[in-house]
Structures are given as structure tokens and as C-alpha cells.
C-alpha positions as CSV (number, residue, x, y, z in Angstrom):
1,X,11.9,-5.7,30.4
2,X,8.8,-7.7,29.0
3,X,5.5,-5.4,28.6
4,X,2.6,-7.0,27.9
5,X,-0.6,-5.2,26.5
6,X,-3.8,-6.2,25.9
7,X,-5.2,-3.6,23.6
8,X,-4.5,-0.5,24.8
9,X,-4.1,-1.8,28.5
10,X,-0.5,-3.0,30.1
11,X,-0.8,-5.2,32.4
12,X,1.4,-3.6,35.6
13,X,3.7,-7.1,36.7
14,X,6.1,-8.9,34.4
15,X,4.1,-12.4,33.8
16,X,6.8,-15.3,35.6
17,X,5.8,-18.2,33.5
18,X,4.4,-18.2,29.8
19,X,3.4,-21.1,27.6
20,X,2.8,-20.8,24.2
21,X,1.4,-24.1,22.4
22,X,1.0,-24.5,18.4
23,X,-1.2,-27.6,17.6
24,X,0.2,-29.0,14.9
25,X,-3.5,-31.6,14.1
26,X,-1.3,-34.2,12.6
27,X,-3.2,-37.3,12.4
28,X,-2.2,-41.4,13.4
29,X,-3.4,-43.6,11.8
30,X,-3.1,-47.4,12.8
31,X,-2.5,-49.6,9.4
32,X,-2.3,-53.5,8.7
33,X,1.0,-54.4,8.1
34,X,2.8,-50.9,8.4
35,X,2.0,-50.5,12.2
36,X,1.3,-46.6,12.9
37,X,1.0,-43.6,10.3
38,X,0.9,-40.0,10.7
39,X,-0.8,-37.8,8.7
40,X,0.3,-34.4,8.6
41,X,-2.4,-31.3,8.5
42,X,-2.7,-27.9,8.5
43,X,-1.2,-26.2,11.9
44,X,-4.1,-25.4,14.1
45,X,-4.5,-21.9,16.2
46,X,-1.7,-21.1,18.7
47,X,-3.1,-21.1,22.4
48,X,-1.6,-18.8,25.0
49,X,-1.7,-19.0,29.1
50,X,0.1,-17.2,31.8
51,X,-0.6,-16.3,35.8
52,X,0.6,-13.1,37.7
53,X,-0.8,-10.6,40.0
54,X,-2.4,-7.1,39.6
55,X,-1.5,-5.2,42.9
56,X,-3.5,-2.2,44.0
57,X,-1.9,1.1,44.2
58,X,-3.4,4.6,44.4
59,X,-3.0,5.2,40.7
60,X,-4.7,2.3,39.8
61,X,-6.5,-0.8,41.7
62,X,-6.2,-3.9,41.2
63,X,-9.9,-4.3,41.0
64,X,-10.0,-2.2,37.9
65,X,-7.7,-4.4,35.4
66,X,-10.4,-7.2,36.7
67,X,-13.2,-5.3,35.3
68,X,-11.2,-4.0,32.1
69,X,-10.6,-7.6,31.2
70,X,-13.8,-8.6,31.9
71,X,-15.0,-5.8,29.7
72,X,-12.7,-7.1,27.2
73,X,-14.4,-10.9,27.6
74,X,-18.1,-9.7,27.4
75,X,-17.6,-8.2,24.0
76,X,-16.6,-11.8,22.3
77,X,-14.7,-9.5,19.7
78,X,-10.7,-10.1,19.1
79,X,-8.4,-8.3,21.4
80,X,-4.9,-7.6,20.7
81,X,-2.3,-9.1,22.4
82,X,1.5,-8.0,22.5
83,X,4.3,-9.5,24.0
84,X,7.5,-7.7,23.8
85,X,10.9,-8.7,24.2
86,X,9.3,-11.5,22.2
87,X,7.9,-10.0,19.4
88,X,4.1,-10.8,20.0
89,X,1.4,-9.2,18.7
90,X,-1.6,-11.5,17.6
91,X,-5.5,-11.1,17.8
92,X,-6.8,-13.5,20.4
93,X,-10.2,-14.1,22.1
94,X,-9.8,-14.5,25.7
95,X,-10.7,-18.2,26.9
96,X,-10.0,-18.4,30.7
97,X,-9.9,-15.4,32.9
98,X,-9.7,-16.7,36.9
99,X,-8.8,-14.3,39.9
100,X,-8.5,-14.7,43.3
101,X,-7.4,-12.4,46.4
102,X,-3.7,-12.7,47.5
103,X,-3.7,-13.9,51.4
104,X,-0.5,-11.6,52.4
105,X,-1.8,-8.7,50.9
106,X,-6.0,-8.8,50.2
107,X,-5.7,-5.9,47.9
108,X,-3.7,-7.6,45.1
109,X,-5.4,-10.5,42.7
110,X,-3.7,-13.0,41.9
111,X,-4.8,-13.9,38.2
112,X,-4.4,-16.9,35.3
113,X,-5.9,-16.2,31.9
114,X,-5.8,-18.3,28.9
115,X,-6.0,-17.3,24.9
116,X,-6.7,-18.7,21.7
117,X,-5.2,-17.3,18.6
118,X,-8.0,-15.5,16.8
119,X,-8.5,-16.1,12.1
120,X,-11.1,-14.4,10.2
121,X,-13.8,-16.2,9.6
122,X,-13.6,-17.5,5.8
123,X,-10.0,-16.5,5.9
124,X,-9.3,-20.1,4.8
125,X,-12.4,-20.6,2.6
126,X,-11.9,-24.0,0.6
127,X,-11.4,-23.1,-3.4
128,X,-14.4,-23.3,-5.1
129,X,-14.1,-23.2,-8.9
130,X,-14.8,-20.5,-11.0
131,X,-17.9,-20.8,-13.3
132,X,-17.1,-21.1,-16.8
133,X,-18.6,-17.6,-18.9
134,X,-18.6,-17.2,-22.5
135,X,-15.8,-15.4,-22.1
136,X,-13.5,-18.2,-20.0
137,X,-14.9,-21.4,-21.9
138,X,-12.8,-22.7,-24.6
139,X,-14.2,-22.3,-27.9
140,X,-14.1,-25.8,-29.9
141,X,-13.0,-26.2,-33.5
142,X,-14.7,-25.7,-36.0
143,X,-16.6,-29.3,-36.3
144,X,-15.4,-31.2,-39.7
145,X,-18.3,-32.1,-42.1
146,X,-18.3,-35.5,-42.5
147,X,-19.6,-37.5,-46.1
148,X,-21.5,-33.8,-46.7
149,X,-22.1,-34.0,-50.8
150,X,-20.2,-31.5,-53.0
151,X,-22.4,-28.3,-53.9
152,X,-23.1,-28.6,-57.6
153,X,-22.5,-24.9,-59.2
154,X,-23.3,-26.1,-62.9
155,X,-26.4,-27.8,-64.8
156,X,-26.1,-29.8,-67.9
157,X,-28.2,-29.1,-70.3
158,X,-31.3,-31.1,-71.6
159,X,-34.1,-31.4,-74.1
160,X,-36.4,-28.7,-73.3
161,X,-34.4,-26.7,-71.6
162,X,-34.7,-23.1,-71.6
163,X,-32.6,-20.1,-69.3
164,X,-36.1,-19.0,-68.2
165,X,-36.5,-22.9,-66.9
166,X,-34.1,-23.2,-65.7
167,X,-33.7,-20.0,-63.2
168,X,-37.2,-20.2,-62.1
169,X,-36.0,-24.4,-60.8
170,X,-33.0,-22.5,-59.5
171,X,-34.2,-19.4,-57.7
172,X,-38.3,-19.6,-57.9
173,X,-37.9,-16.4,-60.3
174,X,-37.4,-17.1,-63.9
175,X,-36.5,-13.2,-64.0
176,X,-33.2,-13.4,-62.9
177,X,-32.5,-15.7,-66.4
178,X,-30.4,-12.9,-67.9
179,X,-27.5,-13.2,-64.7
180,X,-27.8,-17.0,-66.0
181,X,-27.4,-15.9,-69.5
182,X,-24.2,-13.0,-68.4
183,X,-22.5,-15.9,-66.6
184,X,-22.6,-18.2,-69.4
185,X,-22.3,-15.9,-72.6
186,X,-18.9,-17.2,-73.7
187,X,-20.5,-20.8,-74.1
188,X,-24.6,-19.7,-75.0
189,X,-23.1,-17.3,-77.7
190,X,-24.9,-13.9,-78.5
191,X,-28.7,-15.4,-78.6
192,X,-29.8,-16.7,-75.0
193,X,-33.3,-18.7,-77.0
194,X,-30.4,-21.1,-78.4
195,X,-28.7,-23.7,-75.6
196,X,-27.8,-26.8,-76.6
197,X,-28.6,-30.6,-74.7
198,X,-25.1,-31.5,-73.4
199,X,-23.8,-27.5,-72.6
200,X,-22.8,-27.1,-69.0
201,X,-23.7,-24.0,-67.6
202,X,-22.2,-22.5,-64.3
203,X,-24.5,-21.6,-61.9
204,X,-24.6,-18.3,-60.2
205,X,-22.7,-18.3,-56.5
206,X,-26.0,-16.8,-55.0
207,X,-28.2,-19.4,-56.7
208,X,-27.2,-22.6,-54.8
């Protein structure tokens, strides 16, 4: 036997007719030439409608499902709705909710309500792309140096040339001659007054 619920409340008569429609929003087109086109799109909400009676009894009027449903309307928030037999169960906002009294028996109410499937709002957000951080953005190779001119790490000696000259045009401190004079001992010899037009000295790594 077919129960139906809405929420918590089971609706007392097995429904006789039940339509369940799934709009599929596919879209036609007309085109020159090809005549008709349809464009297929996302499937819209599922829509639900039946009709049956509530009849009064002395456990329960039939007046009373009216004003639970009503209840149910007033709220605008999702209801459940279940459908066994046929494995139902979907949130739905109630759409159209029309009664009447039955002629044969004044008591009962005749009835025909109408649902609409019920999604989340933002449950179907459109992508939006994720900001690139420091962390996520690509880090681009090292850049190539292009015509740059070779670092010169030696200075040829010329008349009037002296280690303390020379250090203080280096470095701006004509102190630091004697890590001139260490670097270059092998070629200077043991005195560092006597260099020689033509010598090439190294250059200390620090100087350049």
C-alpha cells in the first residue's frame, strides 16, 4: 500500500492519480539551412501534483490536515515529501494547495496540491576561479642575461701603479692592499713596493 507523508504528517487516503514531470529545458533553435536544432541543458526541478480526499473521522477531521498543510505553506521553508512503494522522498515547497467540501458527504474535502522540487540555494554556484597566491603561482625561470659584459677579476699593471693604488680604485680603502698583495704573492715576489707594468694581478672575489 502507497503511504504518503509530508513531514511528519500521512495523509489518511491512497492518492488515485499522481503525475510526476522532470523538465528537461532543452532548447530549439531554428537555423538557416539546417531547419530546427536542439540544444540540450541542464534538467530543471521535478514538479509533483496529485488530488484525493481527507475524510473526517472522530480521531481526526478532515479540517485539521487543511490547516496542517496550510501551516506547512505559510512557513515558505522545504517540506519533506515521501512516496512509498515508489521510493520518494524529496524536499519540495508546496505550490498549489486547493480544497473543497465533498457534496455526498460535507465533512470530507476533496483536495489537489501541487509541488516543486526544492535545491539549496548556491548548490549549483557557477565555478569561479581560484586567485592565484604566492604559493599557487608558477615561479618563472630564472631570466637569462642577455649581452651582460664579463666581470673582470684581474688588473694589468701600469706605470705608476702601486698595491695601495690600486685597492683604494678597487674598494675606496687602500688598507685592504695587503689581501691584494696575499693573492698575488706568487707573481709580486716577497717585496709588495716592486710590481711591474705588464703583471696581471687577480682581483679579490669580494672586490668586484
Amino acid at each position: 500500500m502507497i503511504q504518503i507523508f509530508l513531514n511528519e504528517l500521512e495523509l489518511p487516503i491512497n492518492i488515485p492519480n499522481f503525475e510526476k514531470t522532470i523538465n528537461g529545458n532543452n532548447e530549439v533553435i531554428g537555423t538557416a539551412g539546417l531547419g530546427d536544432i536542439v540544444i540540450g541543458k541542464k534538467q530543471g526541478l521535478a514538479t509533483f501534483d496529485f488530488e484525493s480526499f481527507f475524510p473526517h473521522t472522530t480521531e481526526k477531521t478532515a479540517k485539521s490536515y487543511v490547516e496542517e498543510i496550510e501551516e506547512m505553506r505559510a512557513t515558505n521553508q522545504p517540506i519533506n515529501l515521501v512516496i512509498t512503494e515508489i521510493d520518494e522522498d524529496i524536499l519540495v515547497l508546496i505550490d498549489d494547495f486547493d480544497y473543497n467540501r465533498n457534496h455526498g458527504n460535507y465533512l470530507d474535502i476533496d483536495y489537489n496540491i501541487s509541488f516543486t522540487e526544492y535545491k539549496p540555494f548556491g548548490a549549483y554556484a557557477p565555478y569561479e576561479e581560484e586567485a592565484e597566491t604566492d604559493e599557487t603561482r608558477p615561479t618563472p625561470p630564472p631570466r637569462e642575461e642577455v649581452n651582460k659584459p664579463p666581470v673582470l677579476r684581474t688588473h694589468t699593471v701600469v706605470r705608476g701603479d702601486n698595491l695601495y693604488n690600486i685597492t683604494r680604485t678597487k674598494t675606496g680603502n687602500p688598507q685592504n692592499w695587503r689581501e691584494l698583495y696575499e693573492l698575488n704573492k706568487v707573481t709580486i715576489g716577497n717585496n709588495p713596493n716592486l710590481i711591474f707594468p705588464g703583471q696581471i694581478l687577480n682581483i679579490p672575489e669580494g672586490w668586484v
